[in-house]
N, C-alpha and C positions, 0 to 999 in steps of 0.2 A: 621501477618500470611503471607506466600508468596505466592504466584502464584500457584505454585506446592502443597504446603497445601489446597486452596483453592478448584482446582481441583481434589483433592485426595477427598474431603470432599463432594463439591456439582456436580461432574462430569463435568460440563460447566461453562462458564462465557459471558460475554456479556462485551467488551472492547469498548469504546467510544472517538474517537482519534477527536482533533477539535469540541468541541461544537459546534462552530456557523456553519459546515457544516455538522455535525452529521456524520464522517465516522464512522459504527460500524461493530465492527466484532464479529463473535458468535466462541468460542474458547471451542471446546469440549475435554475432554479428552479420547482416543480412548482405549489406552492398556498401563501398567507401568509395563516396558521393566528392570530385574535388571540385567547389566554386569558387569564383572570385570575390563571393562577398564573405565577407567575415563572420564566421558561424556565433549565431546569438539563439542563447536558449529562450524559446518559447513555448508554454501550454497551451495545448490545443483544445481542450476538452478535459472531462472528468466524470466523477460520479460517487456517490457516496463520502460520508461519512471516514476519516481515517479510522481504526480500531484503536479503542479502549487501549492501552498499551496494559501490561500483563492479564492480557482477556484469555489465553490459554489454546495461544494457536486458533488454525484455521477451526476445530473444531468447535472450541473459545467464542470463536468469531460467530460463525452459525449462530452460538445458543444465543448470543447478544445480539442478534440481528431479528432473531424470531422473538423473541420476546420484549425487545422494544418497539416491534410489530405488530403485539398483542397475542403473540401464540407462546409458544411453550420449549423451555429448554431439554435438549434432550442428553445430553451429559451433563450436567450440571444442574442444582434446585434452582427451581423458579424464583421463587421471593427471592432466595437471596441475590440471586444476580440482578436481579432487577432493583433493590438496594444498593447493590454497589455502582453501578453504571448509572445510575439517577437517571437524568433527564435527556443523556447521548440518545442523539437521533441517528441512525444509520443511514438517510437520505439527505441528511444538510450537507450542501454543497454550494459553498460560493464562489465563482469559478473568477469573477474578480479579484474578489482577497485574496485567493491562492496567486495567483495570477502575480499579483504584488510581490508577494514573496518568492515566487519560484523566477519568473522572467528576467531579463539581465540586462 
C-alpha cells in the first residue's frame, strides 16, 4: 500500500524519522486535488539549517541551535556541543541547491 493509499484510507499518519531521537511528524491529509497536468514535485520555500543528525532530538536540536547562536545549551555542556557540531550554522539555507536535489 503506498503513502497516498494509506492516506486516502485512514486520513493521517504518524512518520517516525530516527528512532533513537524520536523525530515525529503527524502527516494529515488535507484535500485530493485531481488535475490534468501531471503532478511534479516542487519546493516552494524553506528555512534553516537540516539538524546535526544524532543531535539528541528536538531537545538536541534547541541546544545546537542556541549555541551556534552564541548562547547556551540547556541540556547538554556547552563546549562540548559546540566541539562537536563545529562550524553547522542553523540558518544556512540554499533554497537553490535544495531545490536541485528535491524537484523532479
Amino acid at each position: 500500500m503506498s503513502a497516498g493509499d494509506w492516506l486516502k484510507r485512514h486520513g493521517a499518519v504518524v512518520y517516525e524519522y530516527d528512532f533513537d531521537d524520536s523525530w515525529r511528524h503527524a502527516v494529515e491529509l488535507v484535500e485530493v486535488v485531481t488535475r490534468d497536468e501531471k503532478f511534479v514535485r516542487r519546493l516552494v520555500g524553506g528555512a534553516r539549517a537540516f539538524p546535526p543528525e544524532d543531535c539528541g532530538g528536538f531537545p538536541g536540536y534547541e541546544d545546537v541551535v542556541a549555541v551556534a547562536s552564541g548562547g547556551r545549551a540547556r541540556f547538554h555542556d556547552t563546549a562540548t556541543l559546540q566541539q562537536w557540531f563545529g562550524d553547522w550554522d542553523p540558518e544556512a539555507f540554499d533554497l537553490e541547491a535544495v531545490r536541485q536535489r528535491f524537484d523532479r
